[in-house]
C-alpha positions in Angstrom: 123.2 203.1 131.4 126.9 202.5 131.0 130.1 204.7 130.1 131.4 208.4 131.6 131.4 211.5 129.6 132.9 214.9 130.5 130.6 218.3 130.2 130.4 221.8 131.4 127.6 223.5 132.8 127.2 226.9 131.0 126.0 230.4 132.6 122.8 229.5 133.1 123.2 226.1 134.5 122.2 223.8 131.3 124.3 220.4 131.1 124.6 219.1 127.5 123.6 215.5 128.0 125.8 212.8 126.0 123.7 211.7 122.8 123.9 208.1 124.3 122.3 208.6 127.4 119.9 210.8 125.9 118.2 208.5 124.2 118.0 206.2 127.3 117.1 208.9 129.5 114.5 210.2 126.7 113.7 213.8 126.5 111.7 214.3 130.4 113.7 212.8 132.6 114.0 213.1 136.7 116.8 214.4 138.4 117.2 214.2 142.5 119.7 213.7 145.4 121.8 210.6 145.9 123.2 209.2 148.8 126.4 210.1 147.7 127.4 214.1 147.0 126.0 213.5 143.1 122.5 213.7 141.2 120.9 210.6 140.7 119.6 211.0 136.9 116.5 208.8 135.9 114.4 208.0 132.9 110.5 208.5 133.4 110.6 204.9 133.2 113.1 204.0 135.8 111.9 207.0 138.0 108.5 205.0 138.0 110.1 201.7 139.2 111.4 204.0 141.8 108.6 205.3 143.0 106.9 201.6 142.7 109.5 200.4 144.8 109.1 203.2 148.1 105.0 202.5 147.5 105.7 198.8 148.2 107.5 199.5 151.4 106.2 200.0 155.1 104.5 203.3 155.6 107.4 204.3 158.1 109.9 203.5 155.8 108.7 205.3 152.7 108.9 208.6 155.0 112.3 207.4 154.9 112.8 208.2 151.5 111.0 212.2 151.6 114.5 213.8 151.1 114.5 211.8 147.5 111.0 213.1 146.5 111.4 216.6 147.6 114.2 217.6 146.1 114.0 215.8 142.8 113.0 218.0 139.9 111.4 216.3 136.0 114.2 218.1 133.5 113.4 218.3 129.7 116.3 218.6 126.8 115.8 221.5 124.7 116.5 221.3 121.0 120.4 221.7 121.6 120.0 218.4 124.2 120.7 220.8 127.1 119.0 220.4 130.5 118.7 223.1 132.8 120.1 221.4 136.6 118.3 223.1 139.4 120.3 225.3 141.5 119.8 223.5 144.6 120.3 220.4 143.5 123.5 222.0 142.0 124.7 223.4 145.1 124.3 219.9 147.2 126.5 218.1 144.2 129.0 220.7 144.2 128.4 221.2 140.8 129.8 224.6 139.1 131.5 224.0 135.7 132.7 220.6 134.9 130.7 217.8 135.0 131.3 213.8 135.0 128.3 211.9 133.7 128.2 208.7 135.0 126.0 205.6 133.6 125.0 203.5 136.9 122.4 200.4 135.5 119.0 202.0 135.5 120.4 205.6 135.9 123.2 208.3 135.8 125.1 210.1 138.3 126.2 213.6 137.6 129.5 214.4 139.5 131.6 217.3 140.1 134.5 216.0 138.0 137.1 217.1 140.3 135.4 214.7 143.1 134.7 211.8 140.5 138.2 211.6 139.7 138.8 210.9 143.5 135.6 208.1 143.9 136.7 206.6 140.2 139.6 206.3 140.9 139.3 204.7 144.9 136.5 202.0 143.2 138.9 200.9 140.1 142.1 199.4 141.7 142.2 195.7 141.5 142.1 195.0 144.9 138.6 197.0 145.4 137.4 195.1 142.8 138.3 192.0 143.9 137.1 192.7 147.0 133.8 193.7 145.5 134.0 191.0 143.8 133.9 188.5 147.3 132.1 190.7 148.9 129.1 190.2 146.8 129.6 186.7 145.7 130.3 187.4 142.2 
């Protein structure tokens, strides 16, 4: 999933999802935490690579990964391609009203789009990229 798009949340805490990533995150999609203060946002198939991936690990480490399972909530689009965010999984985002959708490979992260502006804008300098860059042998 690639690109950043800018919604609101309305009253009821529905996030109109961008017509692009909808079709790559398909109509049922999964939503949880993130190791950052954003929702991770996976398709059912990429949620099942996931889940794959924690079944292949050590028994002690998959416990690990609990905080992941038990928060994560399956969201479906209604006919308006609204989905209705959870309000705890809201509240540990810090999401309220405006909303940076962000593509991230296999899923998307939905910031608050006062703190994206902040993270976007530390990771997108020329010297954090090149250092990225070397860092990762790229």
């Amino acid at each position: 999933m690639t690109g950043e798009y800018q919604h609101t949340l309305d009253s009821k805490g529905r996030l109109f999802i961008p017509a692009k990533l909808r079709e790559e995150l398909g109509d049922t999609f999964y939503l949880t935490v993130s190791d950052e203060r954003c929702l991770w946002a996976y398709s059912a198939a990429s949620w099942q690579s996931f889940v794959e991936r924690v079944r292949s690990m050590p028994y002690v480490d998959r416990k690990k990964m609990r905080p992941f399972f038990a928060c994560a909530a399956r969201c479906e689009l209604d006919a308006q391609g609204r989905a209705l965010l959870p309000a705890p999984l809201r509240e540990f985002a810090g999401l309220t009203k405006c909303v940076a959708v962000v593509g991230c490979d296999d899923h998307a992260e939905l910031w608050d789009s006062e703190a994206w502006k902040g993270v976007h804008a530390g990771e997108t300098t020329p010297e954090y990229l090149a250092s990225i860059m070397k860092e990762l042998n790229f």
